[in-house]
ROKENU-216714 format. One line per 2 residues: for each residue x, y negated, z negated of N, C-alpha, C. Coordinates in pm, 1 decimal, always signed. Layout:
N
X/Y/Z/X/Y/Z/X/Y/Z | ...
***
This chain:
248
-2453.5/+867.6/-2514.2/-2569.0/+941.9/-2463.9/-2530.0/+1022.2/-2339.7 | -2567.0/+1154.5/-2342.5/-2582.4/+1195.3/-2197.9/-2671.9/+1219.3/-2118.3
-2815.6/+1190.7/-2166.8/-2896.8/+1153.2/-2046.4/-2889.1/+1071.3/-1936.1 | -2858.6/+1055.7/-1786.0/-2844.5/+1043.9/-1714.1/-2988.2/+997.1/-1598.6
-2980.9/+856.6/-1579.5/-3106.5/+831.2/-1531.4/-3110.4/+761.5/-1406.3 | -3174.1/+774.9/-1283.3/-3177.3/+581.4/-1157.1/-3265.2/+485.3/-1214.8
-3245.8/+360.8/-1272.8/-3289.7/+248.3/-1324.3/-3276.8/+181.8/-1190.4 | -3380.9/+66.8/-1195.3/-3401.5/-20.6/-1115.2/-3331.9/-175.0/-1144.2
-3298.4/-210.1/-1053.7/-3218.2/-335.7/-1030.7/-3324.5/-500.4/-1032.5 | -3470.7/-393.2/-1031.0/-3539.7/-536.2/-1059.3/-3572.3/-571.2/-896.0
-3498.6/-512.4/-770.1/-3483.0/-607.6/-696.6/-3530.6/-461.1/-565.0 | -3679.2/-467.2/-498.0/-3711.9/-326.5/-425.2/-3601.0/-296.4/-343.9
-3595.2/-429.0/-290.4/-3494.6/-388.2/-150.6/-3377.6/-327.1/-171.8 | -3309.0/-422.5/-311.1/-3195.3/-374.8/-304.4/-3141.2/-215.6/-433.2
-3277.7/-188.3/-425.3/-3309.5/-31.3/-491.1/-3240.2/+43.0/-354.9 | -3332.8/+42.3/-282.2/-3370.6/+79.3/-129.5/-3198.8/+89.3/-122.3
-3134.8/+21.5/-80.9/-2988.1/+28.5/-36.0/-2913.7/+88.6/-161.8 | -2950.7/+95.0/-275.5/-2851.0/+155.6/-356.2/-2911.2/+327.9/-365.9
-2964.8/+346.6/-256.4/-3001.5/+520.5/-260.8/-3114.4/+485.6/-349.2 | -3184.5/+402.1/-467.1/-3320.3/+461.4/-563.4/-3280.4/+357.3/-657.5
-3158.3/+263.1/-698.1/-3113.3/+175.5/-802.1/-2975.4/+239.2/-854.4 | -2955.1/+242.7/-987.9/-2821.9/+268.1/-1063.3/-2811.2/+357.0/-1148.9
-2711.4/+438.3/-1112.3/-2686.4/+572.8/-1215.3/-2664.5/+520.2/-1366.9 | -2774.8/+530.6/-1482.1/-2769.4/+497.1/-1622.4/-2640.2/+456.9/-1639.1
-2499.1/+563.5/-1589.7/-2391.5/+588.1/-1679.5/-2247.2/+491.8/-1564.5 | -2352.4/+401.2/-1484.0/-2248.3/+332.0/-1394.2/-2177.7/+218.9/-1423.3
-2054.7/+228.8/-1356.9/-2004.2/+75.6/-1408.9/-2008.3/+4.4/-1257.5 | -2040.7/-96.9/-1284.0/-2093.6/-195.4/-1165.8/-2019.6/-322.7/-1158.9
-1958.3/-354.0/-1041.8/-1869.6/-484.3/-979.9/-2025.4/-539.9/-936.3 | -2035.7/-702.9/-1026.9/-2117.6/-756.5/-893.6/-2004.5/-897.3/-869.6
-1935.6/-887.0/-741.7/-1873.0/-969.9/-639.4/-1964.6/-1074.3/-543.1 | -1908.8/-1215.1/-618.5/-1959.1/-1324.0/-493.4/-1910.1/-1401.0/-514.4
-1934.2/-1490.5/-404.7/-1874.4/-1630.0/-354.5/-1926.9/-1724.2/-366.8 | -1835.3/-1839.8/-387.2/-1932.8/-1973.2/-440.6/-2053.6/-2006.4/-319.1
-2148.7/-2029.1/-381.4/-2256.2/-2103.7/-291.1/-2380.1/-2000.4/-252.6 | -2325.0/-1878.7/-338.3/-2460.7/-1781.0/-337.9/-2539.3/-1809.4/-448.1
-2508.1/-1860.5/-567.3/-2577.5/-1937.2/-671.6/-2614.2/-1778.2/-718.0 | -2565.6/-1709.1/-714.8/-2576.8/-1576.0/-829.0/-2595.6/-1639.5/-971.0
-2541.3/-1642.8/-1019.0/-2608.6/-1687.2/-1171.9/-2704.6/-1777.8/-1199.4 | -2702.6/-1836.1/-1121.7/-2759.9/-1948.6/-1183.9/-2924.2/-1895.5/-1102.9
-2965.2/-1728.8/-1057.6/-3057.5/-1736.0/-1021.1/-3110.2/-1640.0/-1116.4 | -2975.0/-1568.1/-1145.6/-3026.6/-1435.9/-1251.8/-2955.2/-1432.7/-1376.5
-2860.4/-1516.6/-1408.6/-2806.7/-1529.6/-1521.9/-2750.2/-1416.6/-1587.1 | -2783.7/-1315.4/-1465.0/-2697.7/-1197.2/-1505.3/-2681.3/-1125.6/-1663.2
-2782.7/-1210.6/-1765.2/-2826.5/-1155.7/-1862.3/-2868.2/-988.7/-1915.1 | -2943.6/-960.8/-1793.7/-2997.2/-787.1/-1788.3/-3035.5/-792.1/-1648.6
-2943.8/-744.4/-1569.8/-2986.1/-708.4/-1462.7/-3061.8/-541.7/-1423.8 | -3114.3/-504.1/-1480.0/-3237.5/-384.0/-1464.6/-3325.0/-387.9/-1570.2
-3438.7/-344.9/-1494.1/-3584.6/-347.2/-1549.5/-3569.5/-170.5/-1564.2 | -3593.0/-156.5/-1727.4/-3637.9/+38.2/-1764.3/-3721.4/+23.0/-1917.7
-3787.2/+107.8/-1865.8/-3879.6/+122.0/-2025.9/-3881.9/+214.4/-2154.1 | -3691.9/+197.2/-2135.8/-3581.4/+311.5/-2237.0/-3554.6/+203.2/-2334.2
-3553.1/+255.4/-2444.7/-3529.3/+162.9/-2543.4/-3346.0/+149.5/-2530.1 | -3300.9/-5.3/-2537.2/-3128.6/+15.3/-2530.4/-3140.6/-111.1/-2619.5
-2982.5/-127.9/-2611.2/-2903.1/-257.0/-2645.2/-2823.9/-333.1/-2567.2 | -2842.7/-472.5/-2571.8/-2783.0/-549.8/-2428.2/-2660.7/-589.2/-2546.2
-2529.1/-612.0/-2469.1/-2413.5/-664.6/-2513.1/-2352.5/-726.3/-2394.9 | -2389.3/-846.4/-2439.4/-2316.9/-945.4/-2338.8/-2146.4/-966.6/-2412.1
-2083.6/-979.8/-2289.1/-1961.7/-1029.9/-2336.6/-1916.7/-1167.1/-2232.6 | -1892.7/-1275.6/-2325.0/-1942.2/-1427.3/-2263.3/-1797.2/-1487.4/-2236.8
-1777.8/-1490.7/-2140.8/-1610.1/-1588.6/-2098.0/-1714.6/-1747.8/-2051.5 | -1845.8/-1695.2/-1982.7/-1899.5/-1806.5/-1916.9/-1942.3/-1966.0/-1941.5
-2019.5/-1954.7/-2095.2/-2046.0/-2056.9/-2120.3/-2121.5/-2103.5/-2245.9 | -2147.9/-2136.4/-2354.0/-2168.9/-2156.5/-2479.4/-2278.9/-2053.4/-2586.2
-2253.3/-1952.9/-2637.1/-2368.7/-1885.2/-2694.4/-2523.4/-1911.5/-2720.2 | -2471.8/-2065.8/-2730.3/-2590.3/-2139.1/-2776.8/-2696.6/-2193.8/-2651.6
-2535.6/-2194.1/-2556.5/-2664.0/-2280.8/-2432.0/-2759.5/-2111.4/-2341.6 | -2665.6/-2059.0/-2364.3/-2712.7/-1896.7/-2299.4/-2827.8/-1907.3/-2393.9
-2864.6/-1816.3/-2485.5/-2925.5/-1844.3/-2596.7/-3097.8/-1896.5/-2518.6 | -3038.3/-2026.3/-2512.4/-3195.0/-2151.3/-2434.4/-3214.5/-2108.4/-2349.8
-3103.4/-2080.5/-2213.5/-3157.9/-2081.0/-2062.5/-3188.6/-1933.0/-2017.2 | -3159.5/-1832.1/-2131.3/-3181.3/-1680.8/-2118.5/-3321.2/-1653.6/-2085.2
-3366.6/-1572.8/-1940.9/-3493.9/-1531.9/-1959.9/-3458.2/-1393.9/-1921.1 | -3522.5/-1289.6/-1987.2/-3494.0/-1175.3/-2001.3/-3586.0/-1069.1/-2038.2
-3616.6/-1017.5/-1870.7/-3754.8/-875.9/-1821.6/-3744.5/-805.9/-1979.8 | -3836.0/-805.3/-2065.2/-3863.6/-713.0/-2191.5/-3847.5/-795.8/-2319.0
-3813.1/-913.3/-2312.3/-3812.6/-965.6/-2467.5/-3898.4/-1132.7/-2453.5 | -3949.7/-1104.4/-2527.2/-4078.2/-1187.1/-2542.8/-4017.7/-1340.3/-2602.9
-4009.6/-1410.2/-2560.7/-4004.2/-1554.7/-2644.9/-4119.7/-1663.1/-2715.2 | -4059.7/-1746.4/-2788.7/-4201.5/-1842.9/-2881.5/-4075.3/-1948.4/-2928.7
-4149.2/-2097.4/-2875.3/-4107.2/-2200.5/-2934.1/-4128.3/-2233.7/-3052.9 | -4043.6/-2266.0/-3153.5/-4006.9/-2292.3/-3273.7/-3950.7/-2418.0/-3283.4
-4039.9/-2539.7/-3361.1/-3939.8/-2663.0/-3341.3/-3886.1/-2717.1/-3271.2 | -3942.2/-2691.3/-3133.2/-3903.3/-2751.2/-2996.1/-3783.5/-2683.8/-2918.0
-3800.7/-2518.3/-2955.4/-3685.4/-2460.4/-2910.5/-3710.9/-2323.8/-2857.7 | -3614.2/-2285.4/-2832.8/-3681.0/-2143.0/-2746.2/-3606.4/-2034.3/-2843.3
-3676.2/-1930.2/-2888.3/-3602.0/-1829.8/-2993.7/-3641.3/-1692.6/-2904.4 | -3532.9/-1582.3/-2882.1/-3544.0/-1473.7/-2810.9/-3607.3/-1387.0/-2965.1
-3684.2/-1276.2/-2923.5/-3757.2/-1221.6/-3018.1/-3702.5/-1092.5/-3087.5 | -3598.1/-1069.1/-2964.7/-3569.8/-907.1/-2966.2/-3444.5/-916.5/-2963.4
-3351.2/-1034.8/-3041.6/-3221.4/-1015.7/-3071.4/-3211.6/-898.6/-3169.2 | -3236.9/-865.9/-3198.7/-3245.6/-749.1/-3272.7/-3201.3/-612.6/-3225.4
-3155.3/-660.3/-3072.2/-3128.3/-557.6/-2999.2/-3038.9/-598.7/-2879.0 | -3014.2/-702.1/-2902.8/-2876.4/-776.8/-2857.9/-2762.5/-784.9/-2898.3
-2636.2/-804.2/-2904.0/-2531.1/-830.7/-2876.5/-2439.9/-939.6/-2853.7 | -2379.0/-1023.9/-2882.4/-2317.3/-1093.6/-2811.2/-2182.1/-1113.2/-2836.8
-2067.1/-1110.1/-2767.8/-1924.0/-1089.0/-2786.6/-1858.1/-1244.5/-2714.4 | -1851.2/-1323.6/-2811.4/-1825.9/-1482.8/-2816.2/-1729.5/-1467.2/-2774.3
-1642.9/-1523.3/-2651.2/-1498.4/-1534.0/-2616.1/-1479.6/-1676.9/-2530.0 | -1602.0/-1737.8/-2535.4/-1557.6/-1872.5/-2483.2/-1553.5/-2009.3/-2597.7
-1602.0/-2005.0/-2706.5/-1551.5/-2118.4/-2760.7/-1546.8/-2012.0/-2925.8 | -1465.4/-2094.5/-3015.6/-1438.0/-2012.7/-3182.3/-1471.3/-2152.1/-3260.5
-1613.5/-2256.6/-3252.0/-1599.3/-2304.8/-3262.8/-1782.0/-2268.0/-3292.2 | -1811.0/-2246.1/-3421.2/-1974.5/-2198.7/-3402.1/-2105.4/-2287.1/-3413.5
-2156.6/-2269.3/-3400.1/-2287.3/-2342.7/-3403.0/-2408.5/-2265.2/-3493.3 | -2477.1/-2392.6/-3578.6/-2597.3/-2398.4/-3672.3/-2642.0/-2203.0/-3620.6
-2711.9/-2198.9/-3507.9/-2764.1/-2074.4/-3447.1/-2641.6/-1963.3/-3496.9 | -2545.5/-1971.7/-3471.0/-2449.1/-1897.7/-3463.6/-2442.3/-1771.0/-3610.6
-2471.7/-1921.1/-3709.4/-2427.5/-1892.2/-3838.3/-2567.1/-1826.4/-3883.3 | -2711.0/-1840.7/-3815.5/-2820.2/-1747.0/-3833.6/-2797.8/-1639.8/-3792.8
-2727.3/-1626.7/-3663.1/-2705.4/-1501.7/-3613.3/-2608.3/-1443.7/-3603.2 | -2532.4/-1460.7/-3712.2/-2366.9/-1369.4/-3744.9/-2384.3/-1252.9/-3778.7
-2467.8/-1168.3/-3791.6/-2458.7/-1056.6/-3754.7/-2497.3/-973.9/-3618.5 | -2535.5/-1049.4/-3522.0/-2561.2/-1009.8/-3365.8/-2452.3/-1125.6/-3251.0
-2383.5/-1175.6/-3344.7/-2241.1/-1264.5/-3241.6/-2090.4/-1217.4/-3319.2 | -2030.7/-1191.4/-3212.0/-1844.9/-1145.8/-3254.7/-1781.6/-1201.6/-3178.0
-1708.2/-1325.7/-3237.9/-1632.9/-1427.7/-3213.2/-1537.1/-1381.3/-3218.2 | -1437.2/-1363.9/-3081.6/-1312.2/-1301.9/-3055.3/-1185.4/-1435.2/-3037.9
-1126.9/-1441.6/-3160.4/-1048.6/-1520.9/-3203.7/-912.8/-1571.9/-3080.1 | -880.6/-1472.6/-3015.1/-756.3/-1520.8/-2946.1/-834.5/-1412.0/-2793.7
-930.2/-1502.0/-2715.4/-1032.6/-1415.6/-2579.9/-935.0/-1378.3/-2477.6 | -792.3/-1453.4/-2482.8/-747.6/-1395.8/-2389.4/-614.2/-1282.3/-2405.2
-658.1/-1258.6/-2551.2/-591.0/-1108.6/-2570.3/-656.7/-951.4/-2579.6 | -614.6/-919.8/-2460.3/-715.4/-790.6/-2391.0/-726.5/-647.0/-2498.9
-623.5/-673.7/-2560.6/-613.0/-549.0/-2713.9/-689.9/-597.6/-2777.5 | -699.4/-727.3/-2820.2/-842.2/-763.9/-2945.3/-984.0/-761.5/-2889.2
-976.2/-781.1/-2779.2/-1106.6/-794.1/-2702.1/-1178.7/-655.2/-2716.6 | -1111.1/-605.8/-2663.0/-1149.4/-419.4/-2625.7/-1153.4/-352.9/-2793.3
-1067.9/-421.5/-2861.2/-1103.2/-355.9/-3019.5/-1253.2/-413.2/-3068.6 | -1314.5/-524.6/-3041.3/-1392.4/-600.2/-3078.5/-1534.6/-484.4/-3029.7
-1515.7/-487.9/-2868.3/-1586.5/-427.8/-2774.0/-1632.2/-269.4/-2821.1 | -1511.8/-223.7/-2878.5/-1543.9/-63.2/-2930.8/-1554.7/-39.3/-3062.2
-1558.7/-161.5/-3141.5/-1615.5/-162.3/-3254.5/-1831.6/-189.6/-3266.7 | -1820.2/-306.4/-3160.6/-1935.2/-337.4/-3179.1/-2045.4/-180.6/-3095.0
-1987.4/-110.6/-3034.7/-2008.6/-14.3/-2981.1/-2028.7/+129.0/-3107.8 | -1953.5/+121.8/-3185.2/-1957.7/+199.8/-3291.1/-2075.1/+189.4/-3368.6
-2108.3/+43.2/-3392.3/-2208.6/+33.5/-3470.5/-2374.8/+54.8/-3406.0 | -2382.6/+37.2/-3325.7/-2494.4/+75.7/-3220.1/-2509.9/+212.4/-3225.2
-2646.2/+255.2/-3312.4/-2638.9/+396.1/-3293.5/-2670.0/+512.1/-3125.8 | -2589.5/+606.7/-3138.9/-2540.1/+676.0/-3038.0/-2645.1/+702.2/-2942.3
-2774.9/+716.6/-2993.4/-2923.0/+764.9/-2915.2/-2948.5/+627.6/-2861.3 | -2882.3/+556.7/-2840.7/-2936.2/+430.3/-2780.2/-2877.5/+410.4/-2623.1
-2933.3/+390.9/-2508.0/-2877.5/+344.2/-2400.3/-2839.6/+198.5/-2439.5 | -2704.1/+177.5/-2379.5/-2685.1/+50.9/-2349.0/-2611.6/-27.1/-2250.7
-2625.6/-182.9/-2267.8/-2643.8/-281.4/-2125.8/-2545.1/-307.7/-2184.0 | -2382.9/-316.4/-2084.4/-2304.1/-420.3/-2110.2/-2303.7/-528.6/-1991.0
-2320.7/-635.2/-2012.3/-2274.6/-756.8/-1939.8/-2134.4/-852.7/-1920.9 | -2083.7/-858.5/-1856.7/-1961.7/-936.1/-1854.4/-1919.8/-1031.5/-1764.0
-1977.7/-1155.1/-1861.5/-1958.1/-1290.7/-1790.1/-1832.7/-1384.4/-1805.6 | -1727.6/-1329.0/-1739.3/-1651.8/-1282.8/-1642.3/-1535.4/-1247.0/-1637.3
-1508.5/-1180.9/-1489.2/-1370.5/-1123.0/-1504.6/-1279.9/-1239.0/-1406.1 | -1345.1/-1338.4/-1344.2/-1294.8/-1414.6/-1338.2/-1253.7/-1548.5/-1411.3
-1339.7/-1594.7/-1515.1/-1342.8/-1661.1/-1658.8/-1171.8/-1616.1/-1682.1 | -1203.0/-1448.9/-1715.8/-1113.2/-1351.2/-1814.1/-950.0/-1435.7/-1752.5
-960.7/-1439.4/-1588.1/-844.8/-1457.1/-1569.5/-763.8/-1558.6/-1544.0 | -872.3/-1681.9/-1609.0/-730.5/-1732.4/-1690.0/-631.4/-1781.8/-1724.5
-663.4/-1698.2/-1850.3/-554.4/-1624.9/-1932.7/-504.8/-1533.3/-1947.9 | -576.3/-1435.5/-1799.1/-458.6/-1288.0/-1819.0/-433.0/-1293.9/-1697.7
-332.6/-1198.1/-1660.2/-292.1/-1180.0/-1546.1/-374.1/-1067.8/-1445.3 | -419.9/-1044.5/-1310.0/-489.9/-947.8/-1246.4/-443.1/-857.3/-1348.4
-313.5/-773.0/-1336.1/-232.3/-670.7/-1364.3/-335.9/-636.0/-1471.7 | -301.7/-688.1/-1599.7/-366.3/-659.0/-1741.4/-485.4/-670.4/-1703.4
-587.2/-721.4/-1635.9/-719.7/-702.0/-1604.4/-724.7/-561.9/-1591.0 | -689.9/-531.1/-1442.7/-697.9/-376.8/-1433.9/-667.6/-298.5/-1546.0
-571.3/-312.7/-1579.9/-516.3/-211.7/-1719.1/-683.6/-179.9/-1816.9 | -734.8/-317.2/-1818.0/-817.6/-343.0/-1934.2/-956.7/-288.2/-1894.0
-987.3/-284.0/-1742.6/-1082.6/-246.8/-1707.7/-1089.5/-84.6/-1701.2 | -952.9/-58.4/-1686.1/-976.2/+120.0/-1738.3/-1004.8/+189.0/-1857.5
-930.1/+52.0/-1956.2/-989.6/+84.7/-2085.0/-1138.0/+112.0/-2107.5 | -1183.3/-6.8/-2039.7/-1311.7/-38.3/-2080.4/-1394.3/+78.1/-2021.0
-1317.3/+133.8/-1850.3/-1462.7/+180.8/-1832.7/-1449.9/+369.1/-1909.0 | -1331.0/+388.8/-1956.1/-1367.5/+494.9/-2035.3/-1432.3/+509.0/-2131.2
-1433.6/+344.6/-2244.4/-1545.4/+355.4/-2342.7/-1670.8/+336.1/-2266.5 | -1712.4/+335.9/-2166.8/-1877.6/+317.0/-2084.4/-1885.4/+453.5/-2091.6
-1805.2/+517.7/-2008.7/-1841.0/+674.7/-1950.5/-1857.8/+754.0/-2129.4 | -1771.3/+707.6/-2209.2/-1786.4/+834.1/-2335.5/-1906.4/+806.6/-2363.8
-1975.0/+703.2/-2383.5/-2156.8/+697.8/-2428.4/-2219.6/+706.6/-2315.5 | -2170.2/+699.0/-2192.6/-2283.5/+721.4/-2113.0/-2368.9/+553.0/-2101.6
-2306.4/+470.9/-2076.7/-2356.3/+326.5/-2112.6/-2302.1/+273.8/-1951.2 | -2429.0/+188.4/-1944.0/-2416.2/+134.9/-1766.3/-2387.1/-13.1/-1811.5
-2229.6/-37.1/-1698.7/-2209.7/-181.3/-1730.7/-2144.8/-264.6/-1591.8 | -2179.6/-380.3/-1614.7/-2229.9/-506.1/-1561.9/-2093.2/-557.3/-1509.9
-1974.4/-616.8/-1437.0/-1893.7/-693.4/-1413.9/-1847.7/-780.9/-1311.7 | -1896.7/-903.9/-1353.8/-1883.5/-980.8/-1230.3/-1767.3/-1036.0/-1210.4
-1755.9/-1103.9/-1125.8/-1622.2/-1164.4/-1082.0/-1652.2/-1283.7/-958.6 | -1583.2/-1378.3/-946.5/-1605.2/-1471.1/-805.7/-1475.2/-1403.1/-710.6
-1526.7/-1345.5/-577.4/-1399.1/-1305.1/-513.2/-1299.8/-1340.8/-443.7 | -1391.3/-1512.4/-459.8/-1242.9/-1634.8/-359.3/-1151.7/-1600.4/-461.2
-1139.6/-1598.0/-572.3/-1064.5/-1671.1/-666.9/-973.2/-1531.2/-687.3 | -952.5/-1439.3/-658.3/-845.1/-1323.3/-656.9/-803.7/-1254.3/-524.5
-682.6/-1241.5/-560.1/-576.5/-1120.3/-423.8/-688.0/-1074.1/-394.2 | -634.0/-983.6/-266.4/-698.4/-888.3/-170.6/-694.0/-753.0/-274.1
-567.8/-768.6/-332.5/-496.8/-628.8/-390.7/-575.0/-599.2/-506.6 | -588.1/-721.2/-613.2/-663.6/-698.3/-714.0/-828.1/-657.6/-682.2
-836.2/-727.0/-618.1/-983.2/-655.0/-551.6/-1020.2/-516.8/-467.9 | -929.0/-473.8/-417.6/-901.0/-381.3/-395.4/-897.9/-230.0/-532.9
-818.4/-260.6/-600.4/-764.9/-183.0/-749.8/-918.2/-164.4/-769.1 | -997.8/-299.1/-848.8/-1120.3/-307.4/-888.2/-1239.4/-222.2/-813.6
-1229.9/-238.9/-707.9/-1360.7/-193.1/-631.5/-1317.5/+30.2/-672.8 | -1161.7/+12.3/-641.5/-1184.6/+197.9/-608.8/-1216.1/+197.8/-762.7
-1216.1/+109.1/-841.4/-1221.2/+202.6/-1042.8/-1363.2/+199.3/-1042.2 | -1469.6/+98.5/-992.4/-1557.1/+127.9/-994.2/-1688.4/+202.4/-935.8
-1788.8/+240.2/-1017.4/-1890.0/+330.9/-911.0/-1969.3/+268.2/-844.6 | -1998.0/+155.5/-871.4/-2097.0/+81.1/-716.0/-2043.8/-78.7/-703.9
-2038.7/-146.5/-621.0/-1969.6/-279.7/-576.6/-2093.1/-290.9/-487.0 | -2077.1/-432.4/-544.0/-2198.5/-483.9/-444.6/-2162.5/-647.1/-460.0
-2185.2/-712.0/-314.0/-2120.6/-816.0/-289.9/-2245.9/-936.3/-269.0 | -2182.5/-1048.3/-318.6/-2330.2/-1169.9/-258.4/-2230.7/-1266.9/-192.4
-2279.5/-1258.4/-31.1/-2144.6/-1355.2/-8.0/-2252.2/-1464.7/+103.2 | -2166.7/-1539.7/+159.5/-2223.9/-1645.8/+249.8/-2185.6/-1642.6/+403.3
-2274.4/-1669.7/+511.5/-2217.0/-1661.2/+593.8/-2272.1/-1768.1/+698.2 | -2221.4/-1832.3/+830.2/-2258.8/-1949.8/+864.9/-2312.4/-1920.1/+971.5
-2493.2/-1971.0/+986.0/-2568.4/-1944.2/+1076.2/-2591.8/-2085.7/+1128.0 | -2537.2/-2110.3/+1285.1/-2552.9/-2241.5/+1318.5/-2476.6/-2354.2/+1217.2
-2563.4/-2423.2/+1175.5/-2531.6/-2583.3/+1095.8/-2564.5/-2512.6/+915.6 | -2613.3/-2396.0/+947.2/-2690.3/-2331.0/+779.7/-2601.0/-2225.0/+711.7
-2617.0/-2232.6/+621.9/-2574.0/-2096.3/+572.3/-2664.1/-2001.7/+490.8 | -2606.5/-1847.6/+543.2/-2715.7/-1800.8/+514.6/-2654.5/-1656.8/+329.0
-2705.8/-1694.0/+309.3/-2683.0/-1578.7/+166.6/-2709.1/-1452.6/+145.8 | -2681.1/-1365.9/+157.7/-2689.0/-1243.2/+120.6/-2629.1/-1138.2/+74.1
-2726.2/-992.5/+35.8/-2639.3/-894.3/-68.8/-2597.2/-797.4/+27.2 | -2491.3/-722.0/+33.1/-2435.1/-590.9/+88.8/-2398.5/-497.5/-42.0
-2433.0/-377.2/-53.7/-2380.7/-276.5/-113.0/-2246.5/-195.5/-27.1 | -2195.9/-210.7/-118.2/-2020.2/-154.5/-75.7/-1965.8/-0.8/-76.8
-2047.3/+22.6/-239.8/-1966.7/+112.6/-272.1/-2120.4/+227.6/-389.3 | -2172.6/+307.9/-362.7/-2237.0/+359.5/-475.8/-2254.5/+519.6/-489.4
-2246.1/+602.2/-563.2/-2231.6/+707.2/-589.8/-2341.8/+784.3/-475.3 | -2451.3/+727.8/-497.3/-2599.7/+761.0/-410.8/-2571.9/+733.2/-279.0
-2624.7/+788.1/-175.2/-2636.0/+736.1/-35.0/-2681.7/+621.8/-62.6 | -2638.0/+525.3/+8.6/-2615.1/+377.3/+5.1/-2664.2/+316.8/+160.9
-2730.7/+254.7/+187.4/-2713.8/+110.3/+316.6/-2659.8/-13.7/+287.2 | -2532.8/+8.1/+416.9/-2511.2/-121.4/+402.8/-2523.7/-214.9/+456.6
-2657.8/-209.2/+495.7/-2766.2/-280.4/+589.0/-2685.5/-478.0/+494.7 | -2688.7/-553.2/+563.7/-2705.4/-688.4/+500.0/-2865.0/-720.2/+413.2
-2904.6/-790.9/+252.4/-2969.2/-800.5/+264.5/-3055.1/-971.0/+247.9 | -3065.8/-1039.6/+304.1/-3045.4/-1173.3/+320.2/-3143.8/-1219.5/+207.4
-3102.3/-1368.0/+140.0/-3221.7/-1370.6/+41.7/-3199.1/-1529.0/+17.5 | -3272.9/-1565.2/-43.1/-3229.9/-1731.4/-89.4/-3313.5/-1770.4/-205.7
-3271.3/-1853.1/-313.3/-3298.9/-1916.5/-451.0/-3400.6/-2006.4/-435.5 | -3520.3/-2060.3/-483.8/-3619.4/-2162.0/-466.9/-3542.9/-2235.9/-601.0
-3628.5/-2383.8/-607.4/-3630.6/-2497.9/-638.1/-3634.1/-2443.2/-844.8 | -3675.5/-2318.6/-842.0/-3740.3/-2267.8/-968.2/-3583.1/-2182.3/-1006.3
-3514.7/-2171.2/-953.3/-3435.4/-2022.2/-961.2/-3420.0/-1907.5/-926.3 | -3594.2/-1908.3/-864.7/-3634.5/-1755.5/-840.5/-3582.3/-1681.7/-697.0
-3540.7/-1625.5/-673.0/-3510.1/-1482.5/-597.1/-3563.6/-1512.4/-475.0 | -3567.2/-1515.6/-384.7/-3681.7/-1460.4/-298.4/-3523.7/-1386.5/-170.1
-3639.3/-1253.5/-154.0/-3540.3/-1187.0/-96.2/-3611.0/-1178.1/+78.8 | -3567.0/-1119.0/+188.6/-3638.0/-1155.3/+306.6/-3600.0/-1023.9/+381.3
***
């Protein structure tokens, strides 16, 4: 696609610091450190709220299709318990690129045509063939969400080096459709250098890190890097008992 749009992050404030939210056609580092509880507040499933019809494609190093699947809550798709279970409504417009277990599940085998089980995850040529296949089939008038849970997962089994390599691959298939995508990473866990490489390939970096106030610590987001006039005001926030957000 080449329509070109600012989508919202879901999150006012941190609209506000990214100049208005995220250029449709961006590829996005989100960088943090243990003890900001990033996922486990947003699950990083779809991080923007737009009322464009797309396709989410998660690509999963993180953690079982099946358990994602249950604990997924996700701004635009409606859920209904079935048999004591939680069924997403609008897989139909999902994605999912299996690279943490080749080992499927009951669900799996309902939904083999919206899961691609990447046989050997830590080979970056099959991955990226998988990635621009499932991309092929998604017709072209469609915006779409890639997610990628993780590039620290990813590594492993690869080396930084081939990361980078792989992330240039990748972000040229984003830019040819015009498709905004998602990549996280934990940043204890890599060089200065590799983080470095990463941040200049991408168009906005944005960091959730921790920092020690008194006996407390306190959590918050900084924007690093974004095409838009940017603040990089700190923006402090903390997780309730529920998961939920609360930003300050």
């Amino acid at each position: 696609m080449n329509e070109y749009t600012i989508i919202s992050s879901g999150i006012p404030k941190l609209d506000a610091r990214l100049g208005g939210g995220f250029l449709s056609n961006s590829m996005v580092l989100i960088s943090y450190q243990t003890g900001t509880r990033l996922i486990e507040f947003s699950n990083w499933i779809m991080p923007v709220k737009s009322g464009k019809k797309f396709f989410l494609v998660l690509v999963d190093y993180y953690r079982p299709v099946d358990e994602l699947l249950n604990i997924a809550s996700v701004e635009g798709f409606s859920q209904e318990k079935t048999k004591g279970e939680v069924y997403l409504l609008s897989l139909d417009r999902m994605r999912i690129i299996n690279c943490f277990s080749s080992e499927a599940t009951e669900r799996d085998y309902l939904l083999s045509d919206k899961i691609y089980t990447v046989d050997e995850p830590f080979d970056t040529d099959r991955l990226f063939s998988v990635m621009r296949t499932v991309r092929r089939e998604i017709p072209e008038d469609l915006w779409v969400i890639w997610t990628f849970l993780t590039l620290t997962d990813l590594s492993v089994g690869v080396s930084e080096e081939e990361i980078s390599r792989f992330i240039r691959r990748a972000l040229r298939l984003h830019k040819q459709y015009g498709d905004i995508a998602f990549y996280l990473l934990n940043m204890d866990a890599h060089s200065k250098r590799f983080l470095a490489v990463i941040t200049q390939l991408m168009d906005v970096v944005i960091n959730f890190k921790v920092e020690e106030a008194g006996e407390k610590l306190r959590r918050y987001i900084q924007v690093i890097k974004s095409p838009l006039p940017n603040d990089t005001t700190k923006l402090y926030y903390d997780v309730d008992a529920d998961g939920k957000l609360i930003v300050y």
